[in-house]
N, C-alpha and C positions, 0 to 999 in steps of 0.2 A: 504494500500500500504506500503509495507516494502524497505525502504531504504538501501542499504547496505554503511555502514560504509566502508568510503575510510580509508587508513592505512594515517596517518598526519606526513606525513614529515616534520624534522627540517628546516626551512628557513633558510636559510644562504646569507647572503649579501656579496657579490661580490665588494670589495672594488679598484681590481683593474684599471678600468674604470677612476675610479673619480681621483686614483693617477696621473694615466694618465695624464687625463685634469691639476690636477693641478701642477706637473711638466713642462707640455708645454706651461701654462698660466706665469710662473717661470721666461720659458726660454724667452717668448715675449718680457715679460717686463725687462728683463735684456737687451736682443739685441737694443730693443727702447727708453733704456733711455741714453739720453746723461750725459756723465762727463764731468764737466768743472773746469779746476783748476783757483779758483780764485787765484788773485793775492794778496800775503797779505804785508803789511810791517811792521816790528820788530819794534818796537818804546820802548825806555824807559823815562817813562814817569818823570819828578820831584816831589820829595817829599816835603814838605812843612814841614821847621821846627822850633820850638818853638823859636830861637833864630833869631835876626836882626844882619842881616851885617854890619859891620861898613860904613857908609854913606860915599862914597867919594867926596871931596872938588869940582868938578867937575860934574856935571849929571845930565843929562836932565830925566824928568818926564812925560808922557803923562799921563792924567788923562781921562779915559772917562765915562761919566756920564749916569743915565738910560737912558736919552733922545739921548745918541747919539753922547754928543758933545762932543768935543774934547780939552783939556784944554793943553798946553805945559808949563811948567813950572809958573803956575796960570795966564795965557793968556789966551783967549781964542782963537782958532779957529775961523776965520771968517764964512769959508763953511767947509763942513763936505768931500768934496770929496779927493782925492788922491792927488790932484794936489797941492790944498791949504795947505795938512798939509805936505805933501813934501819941501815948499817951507819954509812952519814955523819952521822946523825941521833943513835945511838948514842954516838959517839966526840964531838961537839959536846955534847951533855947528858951526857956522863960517868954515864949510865945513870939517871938524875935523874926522875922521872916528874912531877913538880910544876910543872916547867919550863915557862913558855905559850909557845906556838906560835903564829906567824904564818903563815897561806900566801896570797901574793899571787904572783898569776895574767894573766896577760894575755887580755885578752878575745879573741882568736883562738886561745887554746889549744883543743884538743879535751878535755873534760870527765873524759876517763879519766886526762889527767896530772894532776887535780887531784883527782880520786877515788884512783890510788898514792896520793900525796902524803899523803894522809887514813888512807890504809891500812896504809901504813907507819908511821905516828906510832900509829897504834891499835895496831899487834901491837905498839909497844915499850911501851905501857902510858902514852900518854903524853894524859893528857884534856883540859887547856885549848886548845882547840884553837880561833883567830880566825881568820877568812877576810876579807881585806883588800879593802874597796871604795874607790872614788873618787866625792866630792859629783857629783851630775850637775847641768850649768850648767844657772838655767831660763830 
């Protein structure tokens, strides 16, 4: 049995199909995804510099410790909450608002004692307000 030889045509692939789909897979996903502008806010943050401020004759210190605690001018803090070191901070400034403020912190503290800390000096009106760092060795 003799076979006749088909003539073999080049194949050719037909690309436009798949362009197709995937411009309209493009457009899907552009129409169904939402934009959302976050909201961001500009902060400039303070640098830490190798030289110490001249200490004024006047100034309150909060110390707080890994544990939490909260020390006002080598006092301690009775209770750790808002209320107590409001009242400490009060009776140390003799209601004084002018007064600068130190708060140094130990780097294992959790952030929210040193947010009180911040918090409470703000309700009592109190606005000089330093956040104590340490040179980092290089």
């Amino acid at each position: 049995m003799k076979f006749a030889r088909a003539q073999s045509e080049e194949l050719e692939l037909n690309l436009t199909p798949l362009i197709d789909v995937v411009f309209l897979l493009l457009i899907f996903f552009m129409v169904s995804t939402t934009f959302q502008k976050e909201s961001q806010i500009s902060l400039q943050l303070p640098q830490a510099t190798e030289t110490e401020t001249a200490a004024a004759a006047e100034r309150i210190e909060i110390v707080i410790n890994a544990a939490g605690r909260y020390f006002i001018d080598d006092q301690e803090v009775v209770k750790s909450d808002l209320i107590s070191l409001q009242n400490a901070l009060f009776k140390v400034s003799n209601g004084r608002r002018d007064i600068p403020l130190t708060i140094r912190a130990d780097a294992q503290v959790p952030h929210q004692a040193v947010v009180t800390a911040m918090d409470a000096s703000g309700q009592l009106g109190i606005l000089n307000i330093t956040i104590a760092t340490s040179r980092t060795a290089n």
